[in-house]
TORKOL-4160 file (C-alpha; in steps of 0.2 Angstrom, whole numbers, padded with zeros to 4 digits, m for minus):
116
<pt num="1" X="0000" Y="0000" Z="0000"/>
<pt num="2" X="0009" Y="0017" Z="m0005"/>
<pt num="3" X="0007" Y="0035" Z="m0001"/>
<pt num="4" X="m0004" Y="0039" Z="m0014"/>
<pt num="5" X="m0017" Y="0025" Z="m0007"/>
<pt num="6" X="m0019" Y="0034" Z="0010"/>
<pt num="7" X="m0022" Y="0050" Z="0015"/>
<pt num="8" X="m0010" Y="0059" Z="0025"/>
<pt num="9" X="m0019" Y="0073" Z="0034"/>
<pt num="10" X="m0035" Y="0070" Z="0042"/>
<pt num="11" X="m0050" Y="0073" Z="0030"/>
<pt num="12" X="m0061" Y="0089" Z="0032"/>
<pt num="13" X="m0072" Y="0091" Z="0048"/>
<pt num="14" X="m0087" Y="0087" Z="0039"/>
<pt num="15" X="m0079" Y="0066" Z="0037"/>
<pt num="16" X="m0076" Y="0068" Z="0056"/>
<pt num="17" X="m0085" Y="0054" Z="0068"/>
<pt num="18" X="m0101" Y="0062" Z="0076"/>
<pt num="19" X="m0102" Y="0048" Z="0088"/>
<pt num="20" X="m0086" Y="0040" Z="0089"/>
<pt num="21" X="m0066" Y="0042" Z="0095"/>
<pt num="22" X="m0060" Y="0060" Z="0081"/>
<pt num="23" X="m0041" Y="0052" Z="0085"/>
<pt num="24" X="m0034" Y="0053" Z="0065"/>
<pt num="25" X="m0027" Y="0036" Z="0062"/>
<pt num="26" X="m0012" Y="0043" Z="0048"/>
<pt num="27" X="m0005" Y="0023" Z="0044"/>
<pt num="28" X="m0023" Y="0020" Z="0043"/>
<pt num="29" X="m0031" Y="0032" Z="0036"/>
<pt num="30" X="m0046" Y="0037" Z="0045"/>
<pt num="31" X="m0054" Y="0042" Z="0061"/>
<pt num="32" X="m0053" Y="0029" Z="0075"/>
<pt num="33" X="m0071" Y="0029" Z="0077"/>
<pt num="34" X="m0074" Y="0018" Z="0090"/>
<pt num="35" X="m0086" Y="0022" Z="0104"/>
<pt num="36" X="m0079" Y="0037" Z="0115"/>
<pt num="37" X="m0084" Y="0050" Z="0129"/>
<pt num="38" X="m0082" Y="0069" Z="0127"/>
<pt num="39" X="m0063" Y="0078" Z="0134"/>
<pt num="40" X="m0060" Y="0097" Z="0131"/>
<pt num="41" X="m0050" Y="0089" Z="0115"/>
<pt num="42" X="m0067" Y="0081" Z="0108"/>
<pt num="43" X="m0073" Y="0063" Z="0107"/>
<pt num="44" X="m0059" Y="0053" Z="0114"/>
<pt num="45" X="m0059" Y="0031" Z="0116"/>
<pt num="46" X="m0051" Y="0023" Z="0132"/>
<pt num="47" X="m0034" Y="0021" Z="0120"/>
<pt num="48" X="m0033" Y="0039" Z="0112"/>
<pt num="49" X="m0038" Y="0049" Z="0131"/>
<pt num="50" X="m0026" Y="0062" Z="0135"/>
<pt num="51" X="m0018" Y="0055" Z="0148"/>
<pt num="52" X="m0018" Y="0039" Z="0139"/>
<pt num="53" X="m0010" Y="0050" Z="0124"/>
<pt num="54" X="0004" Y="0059" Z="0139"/>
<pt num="55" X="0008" Y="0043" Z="0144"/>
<pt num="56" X="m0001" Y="0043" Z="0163"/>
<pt num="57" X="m0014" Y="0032" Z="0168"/>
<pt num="58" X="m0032" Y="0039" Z="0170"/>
<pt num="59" X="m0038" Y="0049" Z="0183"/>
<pt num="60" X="m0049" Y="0039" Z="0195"/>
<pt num="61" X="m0068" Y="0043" Z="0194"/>
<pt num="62" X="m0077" Y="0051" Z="0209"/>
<pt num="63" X="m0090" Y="0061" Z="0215"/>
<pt num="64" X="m0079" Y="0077" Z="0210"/>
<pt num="65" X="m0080" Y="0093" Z="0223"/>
<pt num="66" X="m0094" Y="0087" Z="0235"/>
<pt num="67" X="m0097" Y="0102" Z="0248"/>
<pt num="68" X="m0086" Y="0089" Z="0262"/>
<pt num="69" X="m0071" Y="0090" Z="0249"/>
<pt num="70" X="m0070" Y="0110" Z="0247"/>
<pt num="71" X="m0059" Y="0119" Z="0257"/>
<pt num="72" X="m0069" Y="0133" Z="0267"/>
<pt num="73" X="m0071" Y="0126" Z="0285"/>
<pt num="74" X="m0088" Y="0123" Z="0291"/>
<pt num="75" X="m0086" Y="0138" Z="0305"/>
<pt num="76" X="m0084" Y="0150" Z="0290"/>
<pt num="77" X="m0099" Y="0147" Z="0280"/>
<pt num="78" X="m0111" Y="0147" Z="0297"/>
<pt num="79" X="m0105" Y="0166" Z="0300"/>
<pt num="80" X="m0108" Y="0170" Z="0283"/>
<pt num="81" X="m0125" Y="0162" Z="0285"/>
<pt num="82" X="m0128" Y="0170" Z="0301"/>
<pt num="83" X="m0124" Y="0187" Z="0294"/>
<pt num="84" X="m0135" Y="0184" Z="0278"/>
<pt num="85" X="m0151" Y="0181" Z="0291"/>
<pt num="86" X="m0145" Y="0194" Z="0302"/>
<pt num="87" X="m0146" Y="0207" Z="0290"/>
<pt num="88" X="m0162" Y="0199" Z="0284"/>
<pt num="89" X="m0156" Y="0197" Z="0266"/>
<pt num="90" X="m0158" Y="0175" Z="0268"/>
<pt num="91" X="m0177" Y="0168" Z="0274"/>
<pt num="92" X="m0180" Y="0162" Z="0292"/>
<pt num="93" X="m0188" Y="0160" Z="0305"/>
<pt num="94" X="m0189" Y="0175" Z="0319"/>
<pt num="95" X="m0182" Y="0163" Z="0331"/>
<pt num="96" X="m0167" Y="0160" Z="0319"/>
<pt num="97" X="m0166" Y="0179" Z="0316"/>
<pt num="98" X="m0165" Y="0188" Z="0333"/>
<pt num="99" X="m0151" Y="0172" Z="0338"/>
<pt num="100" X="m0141" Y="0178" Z="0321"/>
<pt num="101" X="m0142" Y="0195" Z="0327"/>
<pt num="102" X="m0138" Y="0192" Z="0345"/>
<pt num="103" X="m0123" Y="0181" Z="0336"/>
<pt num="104" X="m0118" Y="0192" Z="0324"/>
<pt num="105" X="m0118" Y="0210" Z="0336"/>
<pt num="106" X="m0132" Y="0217" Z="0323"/>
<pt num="107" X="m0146" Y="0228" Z="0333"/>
<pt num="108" X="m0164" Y="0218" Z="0331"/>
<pt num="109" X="m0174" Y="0229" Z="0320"/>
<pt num="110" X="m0187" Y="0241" Z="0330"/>
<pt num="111" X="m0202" Y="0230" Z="0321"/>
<pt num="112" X="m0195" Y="0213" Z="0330"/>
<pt num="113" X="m0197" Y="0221" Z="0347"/>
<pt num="114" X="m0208" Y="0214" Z="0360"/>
<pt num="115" X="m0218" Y="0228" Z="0370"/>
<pt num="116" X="m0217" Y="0224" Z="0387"/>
């Protein structure tokens, strides 16, 4: 099989796989084809991933960034939440808005006072 029998680029966009690997086979030919999942680079199979194609094995799958995983500690995000129903800018309870006040320093608002 020479040169001239096979392409040597990859053929226009419009002969690329919709639903399979876009890897451009040149000793082949043609796209890989096989049944792949998207990466930023387009349709990849398990043997033309990026890592695969770097050399490294695959990252293992996971939930991703669950809110246990991130990095803000759980003390941080209460006083930010206490300070959203103190200023009453986040819903609650009056209960849960004269204790984010008293938490948070704010004055209660002259409407939540109870007349004695």
């Amino acid at each position: 099989m020479g040169t001239a029998d096979r392409p040597e680029r990859p053929a226009p966009a419009a002969d690329r796989p919709r639903h399979g690997c876009a890897q451009w086979l040149p000793a082949e030919g043609r796209y890989c084809g096989r049944s792949a999942r998207e990466y930023r680079t387009g349709l990849c199979c398990p043997d033309h991933t990026p890592a695969r194609q770097a050399g490294r094995d695959e990252p293992e799958s996971g939930p991703g960034y669950t809110p246990q995983r991130l990095a803000t500690p759980a003390s941080a995000s209460a006083v930010i939440d206490a300070q959203a129903i103190a200023s009453g800018k986040r819903r609650s309870s009056p209960r849960e808005y004269r204790l984010a006040q008293a938490a948070t320093g704010r004055a209660p608002h002259p409407s939540t006072r109870s007349t004695g």
